[in-house]
Residue, then its C-alpha position, 0 to 999 in steps of 0.5 A: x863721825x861720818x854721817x848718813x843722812x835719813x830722809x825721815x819720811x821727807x817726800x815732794x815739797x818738804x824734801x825739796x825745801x830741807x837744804x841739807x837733803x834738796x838736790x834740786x834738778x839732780x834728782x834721778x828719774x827713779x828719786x823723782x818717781x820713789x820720793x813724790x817729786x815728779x813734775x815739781x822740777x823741770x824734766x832734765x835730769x842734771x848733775x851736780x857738776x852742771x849745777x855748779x856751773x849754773x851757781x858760777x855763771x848766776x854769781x859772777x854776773x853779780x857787780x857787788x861783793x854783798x850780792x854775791x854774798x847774799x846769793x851764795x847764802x841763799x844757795x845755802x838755804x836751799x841746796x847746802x851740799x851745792x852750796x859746799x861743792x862750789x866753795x870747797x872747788x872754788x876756795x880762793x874766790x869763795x872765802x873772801x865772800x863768805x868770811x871775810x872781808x864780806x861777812x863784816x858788810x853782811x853783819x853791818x847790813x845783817x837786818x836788811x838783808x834778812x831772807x831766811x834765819x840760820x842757827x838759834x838765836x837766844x836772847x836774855x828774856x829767854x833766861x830759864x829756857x835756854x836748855x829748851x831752845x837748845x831742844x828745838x835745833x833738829x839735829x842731835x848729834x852737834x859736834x862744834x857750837x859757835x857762839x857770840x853775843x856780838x860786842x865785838x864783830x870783826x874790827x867793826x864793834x858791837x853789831x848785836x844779834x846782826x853779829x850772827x853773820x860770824x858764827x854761820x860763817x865760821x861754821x861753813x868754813x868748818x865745814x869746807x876747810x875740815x869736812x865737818x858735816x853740817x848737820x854737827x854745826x849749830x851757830x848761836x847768838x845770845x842777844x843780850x841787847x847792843x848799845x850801838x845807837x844806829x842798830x837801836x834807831x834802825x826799825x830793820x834790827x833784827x834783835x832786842x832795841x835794848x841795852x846790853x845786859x852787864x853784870x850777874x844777870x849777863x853771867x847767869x845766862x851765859x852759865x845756863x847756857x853752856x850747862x844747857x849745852x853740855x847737856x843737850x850736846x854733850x860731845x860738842x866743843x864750844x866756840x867762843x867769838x867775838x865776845x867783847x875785851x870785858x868778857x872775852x878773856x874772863x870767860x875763857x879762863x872761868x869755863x875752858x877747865x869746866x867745858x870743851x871751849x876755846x876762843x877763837x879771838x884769843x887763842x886761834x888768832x894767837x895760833x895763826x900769827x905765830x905760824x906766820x912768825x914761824x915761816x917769817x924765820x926761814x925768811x929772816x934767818x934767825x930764831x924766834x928768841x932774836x926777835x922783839x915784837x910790839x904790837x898795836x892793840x893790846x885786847x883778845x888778839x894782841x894778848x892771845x898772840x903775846x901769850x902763844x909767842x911766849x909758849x915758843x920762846x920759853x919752849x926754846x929755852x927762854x925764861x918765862x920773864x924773859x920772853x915776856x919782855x920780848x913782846x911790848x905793846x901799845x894800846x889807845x893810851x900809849x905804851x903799856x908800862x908799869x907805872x900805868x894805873x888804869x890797866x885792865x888784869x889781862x894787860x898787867x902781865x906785859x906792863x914792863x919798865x920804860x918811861x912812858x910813850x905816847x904814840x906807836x912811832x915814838x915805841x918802834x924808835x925806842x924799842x927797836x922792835x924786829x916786828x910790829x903786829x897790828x890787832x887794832x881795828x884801827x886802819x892806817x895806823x901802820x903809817x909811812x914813817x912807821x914801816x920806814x922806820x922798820x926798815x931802816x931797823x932791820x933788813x926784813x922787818x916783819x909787818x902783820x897788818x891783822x886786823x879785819x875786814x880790810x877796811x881795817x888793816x893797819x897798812x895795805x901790802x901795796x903799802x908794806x911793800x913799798x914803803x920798805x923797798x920790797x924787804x918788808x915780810x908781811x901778813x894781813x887778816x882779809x886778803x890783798x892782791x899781789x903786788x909788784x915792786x921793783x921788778x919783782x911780785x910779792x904774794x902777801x900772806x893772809x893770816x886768816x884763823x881759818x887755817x887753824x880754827x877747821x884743823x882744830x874743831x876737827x882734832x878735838x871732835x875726832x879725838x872726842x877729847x874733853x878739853x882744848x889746852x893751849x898745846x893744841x893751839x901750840x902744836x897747830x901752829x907749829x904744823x901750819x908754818x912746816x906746810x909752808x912750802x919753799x916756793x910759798x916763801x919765794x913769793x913772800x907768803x908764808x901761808x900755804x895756798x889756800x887751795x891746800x886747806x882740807x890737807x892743812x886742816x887734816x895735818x893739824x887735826x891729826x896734831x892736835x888729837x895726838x895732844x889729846x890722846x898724850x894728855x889723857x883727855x879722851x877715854x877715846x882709844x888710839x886709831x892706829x893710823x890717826x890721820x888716816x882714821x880723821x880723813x876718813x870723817x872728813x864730809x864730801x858734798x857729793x849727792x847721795x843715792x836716796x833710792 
C-alpha cells in the first residue's frame, strides 16, 4: 500500500495546479530548472515547515469557523500533501474544522460556498453509466470509497448533493488519522434528488431540483453502483453514510456479505460509544453487565450502539435476551415497547414489556437507567430535571450527549457537569471546552468516530480482507477504551488525546487485520510483525524529491 507518486509527464503549470503533486514555493532550484517551473513562483526557495507557518498565520487571522473551513479546503485544492502537514500537526485545532462541528455549516452552505469540485458526483439520470463514472476518477488503485446520498447529514437532515461535504471530510480524516494516501480515497455522492424545499427553492443548489427517487428505481442505482465499484475497484472497502433510517439499516444487511462495506452510522458509531462505556467503567467501578442503558433516539446510531453493547455483554456471559433488555429506548413517540404498533423492523428487537411512556423523564424515573445515551439530533433534550434525576440514581450516572454538530447536543458538558454537581461521566459527538466546577476541571470526552473509523479502513485495506464483521467493530472498541490513559480519566475524558490519533489508529488497525487473518477473510499471508508491517503503509506528507 504505500504509494510512489509519478508525475506522469506533468511539468510548469499543470504540475503546479495537480494538488497531490504541486509543492508551491518548496520546489528546488534543481525541480524548477528539470520540471519547467522556473520564473512561475517567486525565487526563494522555501520549506514546507515555513509554508505551514504561512497557512497558520493566513488561517488564524480568519474571524469565523466557515472561513477557516473554506480556506484549509482551498489548500487542499492546491497543495494536499501541505494541506496534511498542517492538520496532522496541529490535529486538535484542525478537526473541529474540518469535520465536525464545521463541515455541518459547510453542507448547509455547500453551494454557496462552491470553489472547486472534489470526489464524483453520480446522480440518478446517470443510471446505466455509473461503472463509466466510476472510469473517469484518476486514480486506480482506491482503497476506501465514502458514499452518501445525503438524506441524513449530521443531525441536520436531508442536504442532498451539499451532502458531499462528509464523505470528503471523512476521507481527509483517513488520511491524517491513519495515513491513508489520498490518492486510495475517492468520496462519492448519488444524488438521487432532496425533498428539503429550501435546497430545491435555492437557484445556488449544487444537485438535481428534484425529489428523491424512492423504491426499485433508487435500489437499481445503488446495486449498479457497488457492482461498478467492485469492479473498477476491486480492492476498495465501501463506506456507507449518512443514508437515511429507511435505507441505512437495510443496505447494510443486503450487501455487507456480498461487498467489502460497512456503515459508519451504524456501526462506528456503535464502536466509539462502547469504547466510551468501557472507559466509563474504570471510572464507575463495575462491570458492563451492572448497567442499563436508555437512549434517546432510536434510528442508525441508537440501534448500532444497543447492538454493539449487546455483543459485550453476552461476551460477559449474558444471555442474548438478557442483554437486550438492558438497552431501553425512546424514540419521537415515547418509549419503545411491545404493544406498539407502528415500529419500523429495525426497533422491534428492543420493544420490551412496560406500559407505555411518553416522554424521556418519565423513562429515566421509571427505568432507572445507570446511563442515558442521546443520538437524537434533537438539542436541549437532556434537560436539568433529567440529568438531575441521574444523579440522584446513581453516584456517577453516565451521560453521552452524541448527536452532532454541537448545535445538537442533548446537553453541553457545562450542563452535564453542573447539573450533576461534578459526578456526571459524560461524552459528546462535537468537542466542548473544558470545564470548571467546584474547584476542579472536567475535560469532557469526544466520542467522535474518527477514533474508529481511520483504525478500521486501515486494518481491513492493510489485511486486504474481503469483509468487515461486527468483531472488528468489537475488537476496535475493546482497543480504543485499553489507550485510555489513568491520567485521561483523572480529568473525566475517556478518550485518548487526540494528538495520539495516528498510534490509536495504528493499534486498531493491527486488531482488526488480526480478525481478518482468524476468520479467513483475506488469501493475504500473515506479515510477521503485523503492526509493524501496517505503520510501515501509513502516508507521511513530507514533500518528495522529483529530480
Amino acid at each position: 500500500m504505500p504509494v510512489q507518486l509519478h508525475l506522469h509527464g506533468k511539468r510548469g503549470v499543470d504540475l503546479l495546479q495537480a494538488p497531490i503533486l504541486n509543492k508551491g514555493t518548496a520546489f528546488t532550484e534543481a525541480e524548477r530548472d528539470a520540471l519547467g517551473l522556473r520564473g512561475l513562483l517567486p525565487p526563494r526557495v522555501s520549506t514546507q515547515a515555513k509554508q505551514a507557518m504561512r497557512v497558520l498565520e493566513n488561517l488564524r487571522r480568519k474571524t469565523s469557523d466557515i472561513e477557516k473551513y473554506i480556506y484549509l479546503v482551498s489548500l487542499q485544492d492546491r497543495n494536499e500533501n501541505l494541506f496534511y502537514r498542517v492538520v496532522m500537526d496541529n490535529l486538535d485545532e484542525m478537526m473541529p474544522l474540518i469535520y465536525t462541528p464545521t463541515v455541518g455549516q459547510g453542507c448547509q452552505e455547500y453551494g454557496h460556498i462552491f470553489r472547486r469540485p472534489r470526489g464524483l458526483y453520480i446522480s440518478f439520470k446517470d443510471r446505466g453509466r455509473v461503472r463509466e463514472i466510476l472510469q473517469n476518477w484518476p486514480h486506480s488503485d482506491v482503497r476506501i470509497i465514502v458514499v452518501t446520498d445525503g438524506e441524513r447529514i449530521l443531525g441536520l437532515g436531508d442536504l442532498g448533493a451539499n451532502g458531499m461535504g462528509i464523505p470528503v471530510g471523512k476521507l481527509s480524516l483517513y488520511t491524517a488519522c491513519a495515513g491513508i494516501h489520498p490518492t486510495q480515497c475517492l468520496p462519492v455522492t448519488l444524488d438521487v434528488g432532496t425533498n428539503n424545499e429550501e435546497l430545491l427553492k435555492d437557484p445556488l443548489y449544487i444537485g438535481l431540483a428534484e425529489k428523491r427517487l424512492r423504491g426499485a428505481a433508487f435500489d437499481e442505482m445503488i446495486e449498479e453502483f457497488f457492482a461498478g465499484a467492485q469492479k473498477i475497484f476491486p480492492k476498495a472497502c465501501i463506506q456507507l453514510e449518512d443514508f437515511g433510517n429507511s435505507n441505512a439499516f437495510r443496505l447494510l444487511h443486503h450487501y455487507r456479505d456480498r461487498a467489502c462495506t460497512f456503515d459508519d452510522d451504524i456501526q462506528g458509531t456503535a464502536a466509539v460509544a462502547l469504547a466510551g462505556l468501557y472507559s466509563a467503567l474504570r471510572i464507575t467501578g463495575n462491570k458492563l453487565t451492572d448497567h442499563k442503558f436508555l437512549f434517546l433516539g432510536a434510528g442508525e446510531a441508537g440501534i448500532g450502539i444497543g447492538d454493539l453493547i449487546v455483543t459485550g455483554l453476552t461476551a460477559e456471559g449474558m444471555p442474548k435476551a438478557e442483554a437486550k433488555r438492558k438497552c431501553w429506548f425512546v424514540d419521537s413517540k415515547g418509549l419503545v415497547v411491545k404493544n406498539r404498533a407502528d415500529l419500523v423492523e429495525h426497533k422491534r428487537p428492543y420493544a420490551h414489556d412496560h406500559a407505555p411512556l411518553s416522554d424521556f423523564l418519565q423513562a429515566v424515573e421509571s427505568l432507572k437507567p445507570t446511563a442515558i445515551v442521546g443520538v437524537s439530533g434533537i438539542p436541549r433534550t437532556f434537560t436539568k430535571p433529567i440529568v438531575e434525576a441521574m444523579a440522584r440514581l446513581n453516584r456517577r450516572p453516565i451521560v453521552f450527549a452524541l448527536s452532532n454538530p454541537t448545535s445538537k447536543a442533548e446537553c453541553t458538558a457545562e450542563e452535564a457537569y453542573t447539573w450533576s454537581e461534578g459526578r456526571a461521566v459524560y461524552a459528546s459527538g462535537s468537542p466542548f471546552p473544558p470545564v470548571t466546577y467546584d474547584g476542579k476541571t472536567f475535560v469532557p470526552g469526544q466520542g467522535n468516530n474518527a477514533y474508529i473509523f481511520p483504525g478500521v479502513g486501515l486494518g481491513v485495506i492493510a489485511s486486504e480482507a474481503a469483509r468487515v464483521t461486527d468483531e472488528m467493530f468489537f475488537v476496535a472498541a475493546k482497543k480504543l477504551a485499553d489507550l485510555v490513559t489513568k491520567d485521561d480519566l483523572a480529568q473525566g475524558r475517556i478518550y485518548p488525546s487526540l494528538a495520539r490519533i495516528r498510534e490509536v489508529s495504528a493499534v486498531i488497525a493491527t486488531a482488526v487485520a488480526e480478525v481478518a487473518f482468524q476468520q479467513g477473510l483475506t488469501t493475504m499471508n500473515r506479515p510477521a510483525d503485523l503492526f509493524a508491517h501496517i505503520r510501515a503503509q501509513m502516508y507521511d506528507p513530507n514533500y518528495e524529491e522529483y529530480v
